[in-house]
C-alpha positions as CSV (number, residue, x, y, z in Angstrom):
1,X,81.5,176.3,133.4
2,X,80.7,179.5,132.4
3,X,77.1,180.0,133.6
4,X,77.9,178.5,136.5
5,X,80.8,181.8,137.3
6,X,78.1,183.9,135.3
7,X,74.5,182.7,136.7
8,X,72.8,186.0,135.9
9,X,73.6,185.9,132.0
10,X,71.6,184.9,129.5
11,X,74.6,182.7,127.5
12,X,71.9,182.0,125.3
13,X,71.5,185.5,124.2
14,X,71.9,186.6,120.3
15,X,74.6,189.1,121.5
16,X,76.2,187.8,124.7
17,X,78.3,190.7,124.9
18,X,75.3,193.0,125.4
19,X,74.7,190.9,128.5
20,X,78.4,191.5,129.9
21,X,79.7,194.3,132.6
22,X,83.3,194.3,132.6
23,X,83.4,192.2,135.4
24,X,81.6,189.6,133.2
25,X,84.0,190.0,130.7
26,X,87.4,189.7,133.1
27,X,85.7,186.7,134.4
28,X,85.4,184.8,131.1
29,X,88.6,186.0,129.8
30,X,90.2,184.4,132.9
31,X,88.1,181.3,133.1
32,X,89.4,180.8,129.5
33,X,93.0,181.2,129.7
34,X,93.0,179.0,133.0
35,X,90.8,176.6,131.4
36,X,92.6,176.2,128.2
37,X,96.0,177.3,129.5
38,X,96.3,180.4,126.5
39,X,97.2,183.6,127.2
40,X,94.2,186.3,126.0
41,X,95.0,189.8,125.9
42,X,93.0,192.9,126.9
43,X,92.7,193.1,123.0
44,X,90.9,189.8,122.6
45,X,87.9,190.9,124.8
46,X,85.9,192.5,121.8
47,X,82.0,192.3,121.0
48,X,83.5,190.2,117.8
49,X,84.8,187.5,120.4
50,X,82.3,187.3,122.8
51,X,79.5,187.8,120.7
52,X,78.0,184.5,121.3
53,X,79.1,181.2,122.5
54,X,80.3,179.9,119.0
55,X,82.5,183.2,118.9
56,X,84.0,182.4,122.1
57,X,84.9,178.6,121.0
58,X,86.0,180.0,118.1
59,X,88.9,182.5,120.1
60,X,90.0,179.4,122.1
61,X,90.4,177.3,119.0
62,X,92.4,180.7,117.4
63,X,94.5,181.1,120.5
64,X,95.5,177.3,120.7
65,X,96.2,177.2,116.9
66,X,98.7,180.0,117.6
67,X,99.9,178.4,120.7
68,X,101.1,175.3,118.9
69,X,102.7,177.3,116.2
70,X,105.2,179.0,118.8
Protein backbone atom coordinates (compact mmCIF):
# COMPACT_ATOMS: atom_id res chain seq x y z
CA UNK A 1 0.00 0.00 0.00
CA UNK A 2 2.57 2.18 0.95
CA UNK A 3 5.15 1.84 -1.85
CA UNK A 4 2.72 1.87 -4.12
CA UNK A 5 1.58 5.95 -2.75
CA UNK A 6 5.42 6.21 -2.13
CA UNK A 7 7.22 4.55 -5.27
CA UNK A 8 10.40 6.56 -4.99
CA UNK A 9 11.23 5.37 -1.32
CA UNK A 10 13.34 2.94 -0.40
CA UNK A 11 10.78 1.20 2.48
CA UNK A 12 13.52 -1.09 2.80
CA UNK A 13 15.92 1.50 4.12
CA UNK A 14 17.63 1.19 7.81
CA UNK A 15 16.10 4.67 8.60
CA UNK A 16 13.02 5.18 6.51
CA UNK A 17 12.52 8.47 7.88
CA UNK A 18 15.72 9.69 6.30
CA UNK A 19 14.05 8.81 3.04
CA UNK A 20 10.87 11.01 3.84
CA UNK A 21 9.98 14.81 2.69
CA UNK A 22 7.15 16.04 4.50
CA UNK A 23 4.94 15.25 1.88
CA UNK A 24 6.08 11.55 2.41
CA UNK A 25 5.36 11.72 5.79
CA UNK A 26 1.61 13.45 5.50
CA UNK A 27 0.98 10.73 3.04
CA UNK A 28 1.70 7.82 5.29
CA UNK A 29 0.25 9.35 8.26
CA UNK A 30 -2.96 9.65 6.23
CA UNK A 31 -2.85 6.39 4.46
CA UNK A 32 -2.61 4.98 8.08
CA UNK A 33 -5.44 6.52 9.84
CA UNK A 34 -7.68 5.83 6.70
CA UNK A 35 -6.45 2.41 6.55
CA UNK A 36 -6.76 1.52 10.02
CA UNK A 37 -9.52 4.03 10.92
CA UNK A 38 -7.12 5.69 14.07
CA UNK A 39 -6.69 9.11 14.47
CA UNK A 40 -2.59 10.09 14.44
CA UNK A 41 -1.59 13.35 15.45
CA UNK A 42 1.03 15.78 14.09
CA UNK A 43 2.89 14.46 17.27
CA UNK A 44 2.98 10.83 16.09
CA UNK A 45 5.02 11.69 12.92
CA UNK A 46 8.54 11.35 14.67
CA UNK A 47 11.87 9.66 13.36
CA UNK A 48 10.99 7.10 16.40
CA UNK A 49 7.65 6.06 14.51
CA UNK A 50 8.61 6.05 11.13
CA UNK A 51 11.90 4.81 11.57
CA UNK A 52 11.34 1.62 9.72
CA UNK A 53 8.55 -0.45 8.81
CA UNK A 54 8.39 -2.46 12.10
CA UNK A 55 8.17 1.06 13.81
CA UNK A 56 5.36 2.00 11.85
CA UNK A 57 3.30 -1.46 12.56
CA UNK A 58 4.28 -0.89 15.77
CA UNK A 59 2.32 2.93 16.01
CA UNK A 60 -0.87 1.27 14.37
CA UNK A 61 -0.87 -1.54 16.88
CA UNK A 62 -0.27 1.50 19.85
CA UNK A 63 -2.98 3.56 18.30
CA UNK A 64 -5.62 0.68 18.06
CA UNK A 65 -4.66 -0.56 21.60
CA UNK A 66 -5.63 2.91 22.78
CA UNK A 67 -8.64 3.06 20.52
CA UNK A 68 -10.21 0.00 22.14
CA UNK A 69 -9.54 1.30 25.59
CA UNK A 70 -11.82 4.59 24.94
Amino acid sequence: MLEEALPLVDFDSDFLFSELDSLGVTTIMMMLADEFDIRLESADATPRNLKSIDSIVALVERKLTEQKSL
